[in-house]
DSSP file (Angstrom, degrees, kcal/mol; ACC not computed):
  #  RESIDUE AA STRUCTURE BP1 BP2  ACC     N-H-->O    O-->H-N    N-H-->O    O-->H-N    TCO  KAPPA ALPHA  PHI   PSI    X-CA   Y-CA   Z-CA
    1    1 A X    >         0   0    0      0, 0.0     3,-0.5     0, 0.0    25,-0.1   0.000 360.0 360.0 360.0 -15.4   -2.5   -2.9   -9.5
    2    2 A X  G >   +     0   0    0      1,-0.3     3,-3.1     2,-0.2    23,-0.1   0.642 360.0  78.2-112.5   3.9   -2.7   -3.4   -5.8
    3    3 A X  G 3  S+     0   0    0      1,-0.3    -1,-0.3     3,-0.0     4,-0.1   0.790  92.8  58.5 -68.3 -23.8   -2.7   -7.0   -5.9
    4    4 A X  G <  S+     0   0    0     -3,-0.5    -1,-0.3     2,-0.1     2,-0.3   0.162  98.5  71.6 -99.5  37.8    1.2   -6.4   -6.4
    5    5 A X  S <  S-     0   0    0     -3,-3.1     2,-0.1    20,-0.0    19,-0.0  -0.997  95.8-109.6-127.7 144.0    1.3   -4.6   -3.3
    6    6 A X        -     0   0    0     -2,-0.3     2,-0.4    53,-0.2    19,-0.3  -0.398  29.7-135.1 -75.3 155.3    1.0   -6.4    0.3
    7    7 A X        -     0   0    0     17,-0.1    17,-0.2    -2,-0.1     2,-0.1  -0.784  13.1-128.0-115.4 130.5   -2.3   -5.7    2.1
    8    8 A X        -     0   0    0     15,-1.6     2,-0.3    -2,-0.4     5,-0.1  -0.406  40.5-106.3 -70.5 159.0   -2.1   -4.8    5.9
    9    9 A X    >   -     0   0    0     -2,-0.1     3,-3.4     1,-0.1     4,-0.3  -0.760  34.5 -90.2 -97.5 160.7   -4.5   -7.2    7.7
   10   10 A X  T 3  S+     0   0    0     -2,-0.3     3,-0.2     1,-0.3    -1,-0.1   0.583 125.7  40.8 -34.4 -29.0   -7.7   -6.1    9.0
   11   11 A X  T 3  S+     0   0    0      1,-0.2    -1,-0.3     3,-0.0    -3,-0.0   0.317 113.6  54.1-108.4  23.3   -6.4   -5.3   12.5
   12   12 A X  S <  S+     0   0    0     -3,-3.4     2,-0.2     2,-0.1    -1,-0.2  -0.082  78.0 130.6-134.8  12.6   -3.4   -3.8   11.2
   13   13 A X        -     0   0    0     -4,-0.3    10,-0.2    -3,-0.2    11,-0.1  -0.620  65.0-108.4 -57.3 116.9   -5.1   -1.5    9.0
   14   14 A X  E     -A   22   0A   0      8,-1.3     8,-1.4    -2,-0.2     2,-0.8  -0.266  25.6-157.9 -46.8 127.8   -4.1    2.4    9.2
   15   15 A X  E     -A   21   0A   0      6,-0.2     6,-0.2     4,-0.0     2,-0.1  -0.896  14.8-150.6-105.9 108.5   -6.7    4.4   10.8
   16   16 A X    >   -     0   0    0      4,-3.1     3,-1.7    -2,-0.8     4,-0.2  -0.527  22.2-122.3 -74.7 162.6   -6.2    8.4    9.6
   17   17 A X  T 3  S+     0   0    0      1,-0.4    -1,-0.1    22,-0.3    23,-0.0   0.543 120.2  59.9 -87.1  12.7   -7.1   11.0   11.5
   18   18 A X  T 3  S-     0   0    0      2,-0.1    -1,-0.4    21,-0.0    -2,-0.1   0.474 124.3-106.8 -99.6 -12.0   -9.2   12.1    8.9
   19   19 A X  S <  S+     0   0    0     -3,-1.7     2,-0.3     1,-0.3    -2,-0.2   0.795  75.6 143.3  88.3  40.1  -11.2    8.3    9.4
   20   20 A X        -     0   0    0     -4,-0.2    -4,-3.1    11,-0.0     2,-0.4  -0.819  41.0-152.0 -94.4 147.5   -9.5    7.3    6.1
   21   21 A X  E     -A   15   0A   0     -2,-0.3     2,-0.4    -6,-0.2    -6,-0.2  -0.973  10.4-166.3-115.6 114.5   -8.3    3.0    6.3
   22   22 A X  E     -A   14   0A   0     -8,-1.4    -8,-1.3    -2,-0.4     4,-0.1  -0.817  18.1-177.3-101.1 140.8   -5.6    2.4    4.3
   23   23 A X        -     0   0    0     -2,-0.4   -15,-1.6   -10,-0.2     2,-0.1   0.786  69.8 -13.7 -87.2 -45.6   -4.6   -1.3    3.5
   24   24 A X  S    S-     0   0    0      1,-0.3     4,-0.3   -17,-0.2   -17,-0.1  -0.266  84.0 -68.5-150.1-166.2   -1.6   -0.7    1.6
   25   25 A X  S >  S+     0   0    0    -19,-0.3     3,-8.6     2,-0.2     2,-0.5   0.776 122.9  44.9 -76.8 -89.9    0.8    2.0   -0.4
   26   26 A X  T 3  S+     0   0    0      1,-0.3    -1,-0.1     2,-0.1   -24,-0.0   0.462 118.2  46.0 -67.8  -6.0   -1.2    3.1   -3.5
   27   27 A X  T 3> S+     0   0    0     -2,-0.5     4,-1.5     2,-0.2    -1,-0.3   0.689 115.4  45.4 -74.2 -30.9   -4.2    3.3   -0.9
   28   28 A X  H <> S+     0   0    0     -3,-8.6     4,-2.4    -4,-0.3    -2,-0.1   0.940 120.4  49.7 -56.1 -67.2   -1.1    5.5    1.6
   29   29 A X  H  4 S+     0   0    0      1,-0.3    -1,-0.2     2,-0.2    -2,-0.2   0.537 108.8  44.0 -33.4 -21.4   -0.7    7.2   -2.1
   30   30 A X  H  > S+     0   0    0     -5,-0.3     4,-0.8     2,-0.1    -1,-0.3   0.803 114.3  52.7-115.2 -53.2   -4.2    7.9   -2.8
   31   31 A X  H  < S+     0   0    0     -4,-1.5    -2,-0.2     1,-0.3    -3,-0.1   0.406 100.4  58.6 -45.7 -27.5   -4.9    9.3    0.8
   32   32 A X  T >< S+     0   0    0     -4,-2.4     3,-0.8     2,-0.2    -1,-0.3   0.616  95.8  61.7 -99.8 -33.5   -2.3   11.5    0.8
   33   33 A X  T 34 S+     0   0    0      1,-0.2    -2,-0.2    44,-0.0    -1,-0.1   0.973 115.2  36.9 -62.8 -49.8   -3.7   13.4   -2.4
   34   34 A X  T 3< S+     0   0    0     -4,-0.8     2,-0.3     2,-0.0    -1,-0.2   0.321  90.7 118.9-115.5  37.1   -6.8   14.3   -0.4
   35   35 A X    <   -     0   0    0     -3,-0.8     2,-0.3     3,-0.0    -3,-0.1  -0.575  57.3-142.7 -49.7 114.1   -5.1   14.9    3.0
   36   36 A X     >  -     0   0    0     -2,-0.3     4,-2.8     1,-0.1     3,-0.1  -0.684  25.1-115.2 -91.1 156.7   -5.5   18.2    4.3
   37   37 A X  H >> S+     0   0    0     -2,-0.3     4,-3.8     1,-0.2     3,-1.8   0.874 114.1  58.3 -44.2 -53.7   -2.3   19.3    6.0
   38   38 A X  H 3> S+     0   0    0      1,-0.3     4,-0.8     2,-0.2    -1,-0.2   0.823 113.5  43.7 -32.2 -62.0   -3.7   19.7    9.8
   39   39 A X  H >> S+     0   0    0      1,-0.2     3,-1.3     2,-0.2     4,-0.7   0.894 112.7  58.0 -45.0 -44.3   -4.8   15.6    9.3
   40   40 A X  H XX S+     0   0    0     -4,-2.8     4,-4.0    -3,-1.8     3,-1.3   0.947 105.2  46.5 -62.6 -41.2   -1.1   15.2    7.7
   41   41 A X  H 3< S+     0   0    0     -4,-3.8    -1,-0.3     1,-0.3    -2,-0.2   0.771  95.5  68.7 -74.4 -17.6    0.6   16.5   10.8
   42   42 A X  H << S+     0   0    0     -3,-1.3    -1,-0.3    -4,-0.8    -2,-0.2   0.689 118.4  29.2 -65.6 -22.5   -1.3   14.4   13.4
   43   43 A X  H << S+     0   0    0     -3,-1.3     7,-1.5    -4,-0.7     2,-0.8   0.747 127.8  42.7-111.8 -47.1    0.8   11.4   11.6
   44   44 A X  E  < S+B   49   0B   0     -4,-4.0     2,-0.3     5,-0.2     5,-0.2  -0.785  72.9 111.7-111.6  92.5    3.9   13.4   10.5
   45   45 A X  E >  S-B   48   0B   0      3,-2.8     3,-2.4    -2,-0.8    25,-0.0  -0.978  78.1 -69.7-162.7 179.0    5.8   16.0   12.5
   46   46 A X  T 3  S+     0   0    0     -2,-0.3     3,-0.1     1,-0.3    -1,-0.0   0.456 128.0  45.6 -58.3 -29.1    9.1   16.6   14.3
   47   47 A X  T 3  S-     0   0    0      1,-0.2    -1,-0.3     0, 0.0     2,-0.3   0.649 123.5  -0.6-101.1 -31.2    8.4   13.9   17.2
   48   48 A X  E <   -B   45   0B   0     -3,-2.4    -3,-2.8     4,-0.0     2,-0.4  -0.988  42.2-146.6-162.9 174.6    7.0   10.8   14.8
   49   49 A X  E  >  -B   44   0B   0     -2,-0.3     4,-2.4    -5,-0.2    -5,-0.2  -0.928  19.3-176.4-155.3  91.3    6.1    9.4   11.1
   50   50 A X  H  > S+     0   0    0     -7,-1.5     4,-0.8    -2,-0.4    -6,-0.1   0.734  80.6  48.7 -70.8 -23.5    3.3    7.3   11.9
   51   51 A X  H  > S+     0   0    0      2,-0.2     4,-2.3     3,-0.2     3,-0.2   0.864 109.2  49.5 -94.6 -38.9    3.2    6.2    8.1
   52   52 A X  H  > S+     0   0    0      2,-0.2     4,-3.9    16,-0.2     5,-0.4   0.994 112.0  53.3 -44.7 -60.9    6.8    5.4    7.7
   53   53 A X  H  X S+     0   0    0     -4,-2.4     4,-0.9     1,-0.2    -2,-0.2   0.685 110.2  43.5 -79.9  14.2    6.4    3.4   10.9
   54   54 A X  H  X>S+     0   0    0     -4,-0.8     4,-1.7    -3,-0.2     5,-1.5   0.875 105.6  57.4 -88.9 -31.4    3.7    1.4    9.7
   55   55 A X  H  <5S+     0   0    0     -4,-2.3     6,-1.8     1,-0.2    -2,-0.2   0.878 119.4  43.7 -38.0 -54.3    5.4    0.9    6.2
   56   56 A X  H  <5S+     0   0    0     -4,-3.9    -1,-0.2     4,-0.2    -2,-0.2   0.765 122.7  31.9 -16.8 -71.6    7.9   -0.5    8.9
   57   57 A X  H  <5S+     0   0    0     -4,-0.9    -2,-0.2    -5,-0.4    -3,-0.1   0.914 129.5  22.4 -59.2 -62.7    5.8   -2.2   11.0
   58   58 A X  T  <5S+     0   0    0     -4,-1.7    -3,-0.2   -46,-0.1    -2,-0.1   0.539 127.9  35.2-108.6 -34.9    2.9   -3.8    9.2
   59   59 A X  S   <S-     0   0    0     -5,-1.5   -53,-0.2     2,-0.1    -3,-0.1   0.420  91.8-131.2-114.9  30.3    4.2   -4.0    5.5
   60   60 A X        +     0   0    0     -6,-0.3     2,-1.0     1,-0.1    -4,-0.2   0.453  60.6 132.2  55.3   1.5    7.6   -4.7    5.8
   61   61 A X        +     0   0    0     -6,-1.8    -2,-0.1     1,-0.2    -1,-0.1  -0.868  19.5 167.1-111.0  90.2    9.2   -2.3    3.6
   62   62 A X  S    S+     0   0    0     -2,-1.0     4,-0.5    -6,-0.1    -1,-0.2   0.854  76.5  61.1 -38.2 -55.3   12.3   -0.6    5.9
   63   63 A X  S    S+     0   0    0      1,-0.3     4,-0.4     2,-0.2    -1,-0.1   0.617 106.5  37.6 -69.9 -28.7   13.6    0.9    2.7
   64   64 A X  S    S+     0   0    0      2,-0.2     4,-0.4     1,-0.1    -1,-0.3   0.565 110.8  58.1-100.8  -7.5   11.1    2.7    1.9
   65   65 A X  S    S+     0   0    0      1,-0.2    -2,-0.2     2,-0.2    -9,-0.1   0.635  98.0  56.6-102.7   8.6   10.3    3.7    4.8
   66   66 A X  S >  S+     0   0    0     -4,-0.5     3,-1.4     2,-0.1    -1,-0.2   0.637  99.4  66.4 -97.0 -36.1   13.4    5.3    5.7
   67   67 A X  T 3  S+     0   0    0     -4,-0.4    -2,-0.2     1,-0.3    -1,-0.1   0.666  98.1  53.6 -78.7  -5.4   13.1    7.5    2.5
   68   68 A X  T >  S+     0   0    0     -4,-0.4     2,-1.1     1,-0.1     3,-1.0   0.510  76.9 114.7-114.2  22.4   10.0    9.2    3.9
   69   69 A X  T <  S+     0   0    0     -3,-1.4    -1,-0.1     1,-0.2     3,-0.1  -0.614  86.6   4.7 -85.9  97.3   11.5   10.3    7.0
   70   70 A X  T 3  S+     0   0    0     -2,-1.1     2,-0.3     1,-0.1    -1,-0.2   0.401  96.4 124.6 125.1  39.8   11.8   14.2    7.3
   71   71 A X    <   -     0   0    0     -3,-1.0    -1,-0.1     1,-0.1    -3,-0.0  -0.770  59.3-133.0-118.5 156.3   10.0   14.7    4.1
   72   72 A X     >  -     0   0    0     -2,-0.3     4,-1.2    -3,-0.1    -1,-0.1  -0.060  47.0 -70.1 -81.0-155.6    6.9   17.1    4.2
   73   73 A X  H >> S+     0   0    0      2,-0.2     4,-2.3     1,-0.1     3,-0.8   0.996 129.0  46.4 -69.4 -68.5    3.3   15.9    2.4
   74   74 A X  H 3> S+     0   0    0      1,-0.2     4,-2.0     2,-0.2     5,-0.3   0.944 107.5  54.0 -48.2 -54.3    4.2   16.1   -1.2
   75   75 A X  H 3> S+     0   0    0      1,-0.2     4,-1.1     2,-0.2    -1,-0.2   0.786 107.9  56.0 -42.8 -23.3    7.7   14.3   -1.0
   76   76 A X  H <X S+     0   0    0     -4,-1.2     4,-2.0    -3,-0.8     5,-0.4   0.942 106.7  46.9 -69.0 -57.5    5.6   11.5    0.7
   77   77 A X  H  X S+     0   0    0     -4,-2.3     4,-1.1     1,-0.3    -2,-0.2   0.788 114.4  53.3 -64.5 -20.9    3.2   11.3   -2.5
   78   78 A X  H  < S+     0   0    0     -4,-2.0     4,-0.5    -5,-0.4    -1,-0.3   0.861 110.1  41.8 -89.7 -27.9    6.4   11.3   -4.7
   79   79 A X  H  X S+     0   0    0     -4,-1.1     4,-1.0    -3,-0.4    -2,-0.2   0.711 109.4  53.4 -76.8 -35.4    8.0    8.9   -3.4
   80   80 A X  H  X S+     0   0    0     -4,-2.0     4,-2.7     2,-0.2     5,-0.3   0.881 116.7  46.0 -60.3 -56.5    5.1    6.4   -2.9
   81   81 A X  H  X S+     0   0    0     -4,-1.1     4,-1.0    -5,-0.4    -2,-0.2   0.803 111.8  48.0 -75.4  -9.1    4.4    6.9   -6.7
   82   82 A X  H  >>S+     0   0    0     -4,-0.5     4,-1.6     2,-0.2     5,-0.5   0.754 113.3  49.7 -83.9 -33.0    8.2    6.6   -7.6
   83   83 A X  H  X5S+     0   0    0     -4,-1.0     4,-5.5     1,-0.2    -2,-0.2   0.997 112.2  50.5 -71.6 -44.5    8.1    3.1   -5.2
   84   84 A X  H  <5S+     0   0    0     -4,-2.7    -1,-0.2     2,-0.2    -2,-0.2   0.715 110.0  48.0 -91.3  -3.3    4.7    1.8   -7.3
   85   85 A X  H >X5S+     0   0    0     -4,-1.0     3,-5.6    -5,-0.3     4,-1.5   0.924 109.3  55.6 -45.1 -78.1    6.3    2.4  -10.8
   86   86 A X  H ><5S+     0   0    0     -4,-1.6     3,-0.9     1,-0.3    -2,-0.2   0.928 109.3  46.4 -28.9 -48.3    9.1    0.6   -9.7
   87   87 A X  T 3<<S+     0   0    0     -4,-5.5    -1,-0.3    -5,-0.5    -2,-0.1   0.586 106.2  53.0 -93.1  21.4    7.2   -2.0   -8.8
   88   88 A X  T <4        0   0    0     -3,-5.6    -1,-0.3     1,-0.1    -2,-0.2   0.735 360.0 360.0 -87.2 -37.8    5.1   -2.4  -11.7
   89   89 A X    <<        0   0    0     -4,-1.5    -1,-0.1    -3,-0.9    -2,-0.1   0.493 360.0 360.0 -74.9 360.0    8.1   -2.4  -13.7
């Protein structure tokens, strides 16, 4: 499955503040299940969306990364799993 998603490169890998490195969404997706909030909020809160703007940045994907801005922890995990259906399809 992840081979139909693009892979950040090694020095563009997300570092969480939990020490998780994610490559990619269903690795964002996967991370996010066993986030505890405190970790969640170092990335996500009123001032920045560090995971939108790597989605942005690193994987190219604006469009999705405009749909997880102002959404708390779960909407993030729903939305990542609604984008990698879609793209299975």
């Amino acid at each position: 499955m992840n081979n139909q998603f693009p892979h950040a490169s090694p020095d563009q890998y997300f570092w969480a503040a939990n020490g998780t490195i994610i490559r990619n969404i269903p690795e964002l997706a996967y991370a996010l299940e066993g986030m505890d909030p405190y970790h969640f909020q170092q990335h996500v809160n009123e001032q920045k969306n560090d995971f939108s703007t790597w989605i942005t940045s690193t994987l190219g994907d604006g469009a999705l990364a405009t749909q997880l801005q102002g959404k708390d922890q779960k909407e993030h995990q729903i939305i990542l799993l609604k984008h990698m259906i879609n793209a299975m399809r």
